[in-house]
N, C-alpha and C positions, 0 to 999 in steps of 0.2 A: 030813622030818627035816633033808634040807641043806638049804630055807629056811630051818629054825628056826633051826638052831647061825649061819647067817647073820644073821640078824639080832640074836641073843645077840651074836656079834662085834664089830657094828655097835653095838649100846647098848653094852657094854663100852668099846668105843674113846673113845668120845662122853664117856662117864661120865669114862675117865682124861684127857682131854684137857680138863675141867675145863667146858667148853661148856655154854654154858644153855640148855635146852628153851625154847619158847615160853612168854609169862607167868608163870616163875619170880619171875625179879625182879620183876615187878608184883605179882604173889600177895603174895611175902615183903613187900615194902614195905608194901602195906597192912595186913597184918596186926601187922606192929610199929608203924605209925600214925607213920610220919616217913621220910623221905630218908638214908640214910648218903652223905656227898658228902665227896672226897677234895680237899684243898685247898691252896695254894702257904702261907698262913700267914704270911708274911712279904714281903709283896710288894704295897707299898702303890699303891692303884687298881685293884687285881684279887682280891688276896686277902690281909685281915692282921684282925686288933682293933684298935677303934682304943681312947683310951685309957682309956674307960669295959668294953673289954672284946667289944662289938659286932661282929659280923662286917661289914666292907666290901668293896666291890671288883664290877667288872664279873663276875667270874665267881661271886662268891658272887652275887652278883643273878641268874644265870642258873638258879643251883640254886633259889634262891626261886622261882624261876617255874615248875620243876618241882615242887615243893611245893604252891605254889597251883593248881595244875592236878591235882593228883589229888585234895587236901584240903579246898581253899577258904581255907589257911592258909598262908602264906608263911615261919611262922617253924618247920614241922614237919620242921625238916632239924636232921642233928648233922652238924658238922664236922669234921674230922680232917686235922690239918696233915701234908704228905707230903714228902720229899722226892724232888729230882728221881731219885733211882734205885730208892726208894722207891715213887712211883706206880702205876707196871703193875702189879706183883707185887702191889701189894694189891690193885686192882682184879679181875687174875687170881685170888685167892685167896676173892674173896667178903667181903670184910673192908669193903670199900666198893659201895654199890649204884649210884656215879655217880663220873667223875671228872670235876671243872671246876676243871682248873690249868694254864692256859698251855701244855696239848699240840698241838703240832705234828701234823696226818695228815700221816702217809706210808704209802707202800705197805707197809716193814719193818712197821709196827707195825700195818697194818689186817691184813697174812698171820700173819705169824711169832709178833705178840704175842698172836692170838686176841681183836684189838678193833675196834668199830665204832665209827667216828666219828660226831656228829650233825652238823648244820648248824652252816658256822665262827659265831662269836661275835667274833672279832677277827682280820682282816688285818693281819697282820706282817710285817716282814722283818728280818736280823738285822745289826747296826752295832758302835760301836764306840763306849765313852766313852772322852775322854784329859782328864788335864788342861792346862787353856791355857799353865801354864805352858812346855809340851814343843812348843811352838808348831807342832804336826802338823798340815795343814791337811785331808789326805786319809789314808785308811788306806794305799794306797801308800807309805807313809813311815814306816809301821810295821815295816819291815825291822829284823832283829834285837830285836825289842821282846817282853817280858815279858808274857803275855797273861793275865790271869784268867778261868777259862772253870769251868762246872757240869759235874761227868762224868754220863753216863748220859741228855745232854741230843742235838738235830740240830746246835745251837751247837758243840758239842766237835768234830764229824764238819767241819761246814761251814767252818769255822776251817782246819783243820789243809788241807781242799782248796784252799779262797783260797792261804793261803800257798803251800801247794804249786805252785796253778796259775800264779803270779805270781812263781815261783823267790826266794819269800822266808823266810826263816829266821825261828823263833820259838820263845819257851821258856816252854811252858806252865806255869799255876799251877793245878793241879785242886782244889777244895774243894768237897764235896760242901754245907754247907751255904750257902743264899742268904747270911745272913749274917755268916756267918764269911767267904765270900768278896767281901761288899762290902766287910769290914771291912778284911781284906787288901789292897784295894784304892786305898781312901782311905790307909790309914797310908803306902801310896808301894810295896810289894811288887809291882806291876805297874805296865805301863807305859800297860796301857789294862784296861778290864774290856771284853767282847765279849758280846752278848745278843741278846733281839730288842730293839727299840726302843723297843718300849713301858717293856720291862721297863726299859731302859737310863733312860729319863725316870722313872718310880718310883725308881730307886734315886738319879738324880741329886736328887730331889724332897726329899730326906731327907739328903741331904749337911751334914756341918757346915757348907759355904760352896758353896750349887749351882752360883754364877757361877762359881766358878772350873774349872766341866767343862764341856765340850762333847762334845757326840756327833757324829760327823763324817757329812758327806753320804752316804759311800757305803754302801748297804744290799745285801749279798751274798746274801741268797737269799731265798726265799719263804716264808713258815710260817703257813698256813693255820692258826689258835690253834680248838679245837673240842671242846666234850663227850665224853665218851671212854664207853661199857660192854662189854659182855661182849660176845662175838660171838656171834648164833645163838636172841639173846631178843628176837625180833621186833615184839612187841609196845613192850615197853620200850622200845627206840629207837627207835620209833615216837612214844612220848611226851615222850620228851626234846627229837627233831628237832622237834617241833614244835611243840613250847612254844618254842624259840627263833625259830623262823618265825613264831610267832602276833605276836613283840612288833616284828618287822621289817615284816609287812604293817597290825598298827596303828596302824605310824608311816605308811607309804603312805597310808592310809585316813584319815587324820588325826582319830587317836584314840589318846584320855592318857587318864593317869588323874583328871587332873579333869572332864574330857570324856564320859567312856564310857557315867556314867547318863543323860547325854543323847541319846547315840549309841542307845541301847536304841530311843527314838524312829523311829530313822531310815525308812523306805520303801526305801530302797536294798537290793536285793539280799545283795550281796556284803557290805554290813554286815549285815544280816541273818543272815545264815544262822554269819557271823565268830562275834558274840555269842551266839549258840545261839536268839535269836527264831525264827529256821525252826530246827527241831531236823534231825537228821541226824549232825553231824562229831563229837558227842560222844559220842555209839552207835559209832560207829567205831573208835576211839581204847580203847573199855572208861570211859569217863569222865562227868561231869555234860557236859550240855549250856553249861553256865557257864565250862565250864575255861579258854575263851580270855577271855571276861569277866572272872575273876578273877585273871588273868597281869597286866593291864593296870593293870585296878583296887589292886590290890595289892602289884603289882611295879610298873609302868610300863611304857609301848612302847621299843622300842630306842634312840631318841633319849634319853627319858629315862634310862635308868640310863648311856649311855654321857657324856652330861654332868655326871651326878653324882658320876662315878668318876673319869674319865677327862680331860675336856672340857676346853676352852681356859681354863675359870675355874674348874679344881683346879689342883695345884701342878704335875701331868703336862704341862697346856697343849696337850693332843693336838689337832691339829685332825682333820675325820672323816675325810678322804683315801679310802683303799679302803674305809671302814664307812659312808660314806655310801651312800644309796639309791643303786640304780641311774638311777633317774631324775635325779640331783643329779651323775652324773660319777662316784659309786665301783660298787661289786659288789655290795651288799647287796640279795638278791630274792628271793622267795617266791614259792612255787607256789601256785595258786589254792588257795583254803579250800573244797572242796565235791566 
């Protein structure tokens, strides 16, 4: 009897603390036959429509890639624009079955918030736009300066310790929405906007007149950017994490998507077994044998979507720096497939 009220207790808790059993989120998912994925919306190179309506962006590509890996269809996702304080709580609520928007892991939000990171998608760190006019050359010189910052963001927390740590004074501007606070921005109501850097180049990307901002060199903290779910659905973030590893090791392997019905050919092992010719990693996963085949085919490997979104020939200009492979100088690597 005190086992049982035991572990009556135990499911109780479980239940009110929101936590997903194993394969919830994958059961639910397929049975409604698409992705619910929470999305930035406004945040050109990572997440917006463009002006036919389409979804764009590095991280809506990453949700596609979740999509073709459980469906064989890339476009079997709804997207749902969030805001930054917005996010968790929907996530936490079950209102979205993915989040791909620019989150930051941190310890706070892997414990506190009940979530599980996948594999980052974008190495970040967070900077500063001013404009030239203010002839600032370092954020040191942002002393006394009007800052526009996202509440409910690491940006807001990260900010406020710079300054602090550097005994300098600043007067925050909070606007919860992205573009209500670029807007504020450019009209001249700050003296700088403060983000990660990526985001800081999207927003500058879209500027009445981009020449005239610069983001200044120094990058104050680190923000690992990474697919966000529910804690405790094992399975799921199983498929998440590795649908993003799938399109980073077949850039290693050097395999695209116009490449990969050729790669089908291959005698090599470790392509082998990638594309599901030796079957095995998509038994594992609960998935086709195809899954990583149609990430690629469908989505593209990691180079490709990060060129397409992001890359030195959109408006971002990003060069790869920390998302390049680890073999090329950045962090980008993957655990064997097998």
């Amino acid at each position: 009897m005190r086992l049982f009220k035991l572990c009556l207790v135990v499911a109780i808790v479980f239940a009110m603390s929101g936590v997903a059993f194993a394969g919830q989120t994958f059961d639910s998912v397929k049975a409604k036959g698409f992705v619910q994925v929470g999305v930035n919306g406004d945040l050109f190179g990572f997440g917006k429509p463009d002006e036919k309506g389409v979804w764009r962006g590095l991280d809506v590509d990453t949700a596609r890639a979740v999509a073709a890996a459980l469906f064989g269809d890339p476009g079997k996702v709804k997207f749902i624009p969030l805001t930054s304080v917005q996010r968790f709580t929907a996530l936490q609520a079950g209102e979205i079955d993915l989040l791909c928007r620019n989150a930051t892991q941190t310890l706070g939000r892997d414990t506190e918030l009940g979530l599980d990171f996948a594999q980052v998608n974008y190495y970040d760190g967070q900077g500063f736009l001013v404009p030239k006019k203010l002839k600032i050359k370092t954020a040191k010189g942002l002393d006394g300066a009007t800052v526009c910052v996202l509440p409910g963001t690491t940006t807001e927390l990260n900010v406020a310790d710079y300054f602090r740590t550097n005994k300098m004074k600043m007067k925050p501007v909070v606007i919860e929405s992205n573009a209500e606070l670029n807007k504020a921005f450019f009209a001249g109501r700050c003296d700088c906007l403060t983000s990660d850097a990526s985001q800081l180049a999207a927003v500058r990307s879209v500027a009445p007149n981009p020449d005239d901002y610069m983001i200044l060199p120094d990058i104050i903290s680190k923000e690992p950017l990474a697919p966000a779910v529910r804690h405790g659905d094992n399975q799921w973030k199983d498929i998440v994490n590795y649908s993003v590893l799938a399109m980073i090791e077949a850039e290693e392997l050097g395999i695209t998507s116009k490449n990969v019905d050729e790669m089908l050919k291959s005698t090599n092992p470790v392509v082998m077994r990638f594309l599901g010719v030796t079957s095995g990693n998509g038994k594992a996963l609960g998935l086709s044998e195809k899954w990583a085949y149609n990430i690629i085919k469908l989505v593209g490997n990691y180079s490709e979507i990060f060129e397409r979104n992001v890359g030195v020939n959109t408006p971002l200009k990003l060069e790869r720096g920390l998302n390049a492979l680890w073999k090329d100088g950045g962090i980008m690597y993957s655990p064997p497939f097998k």
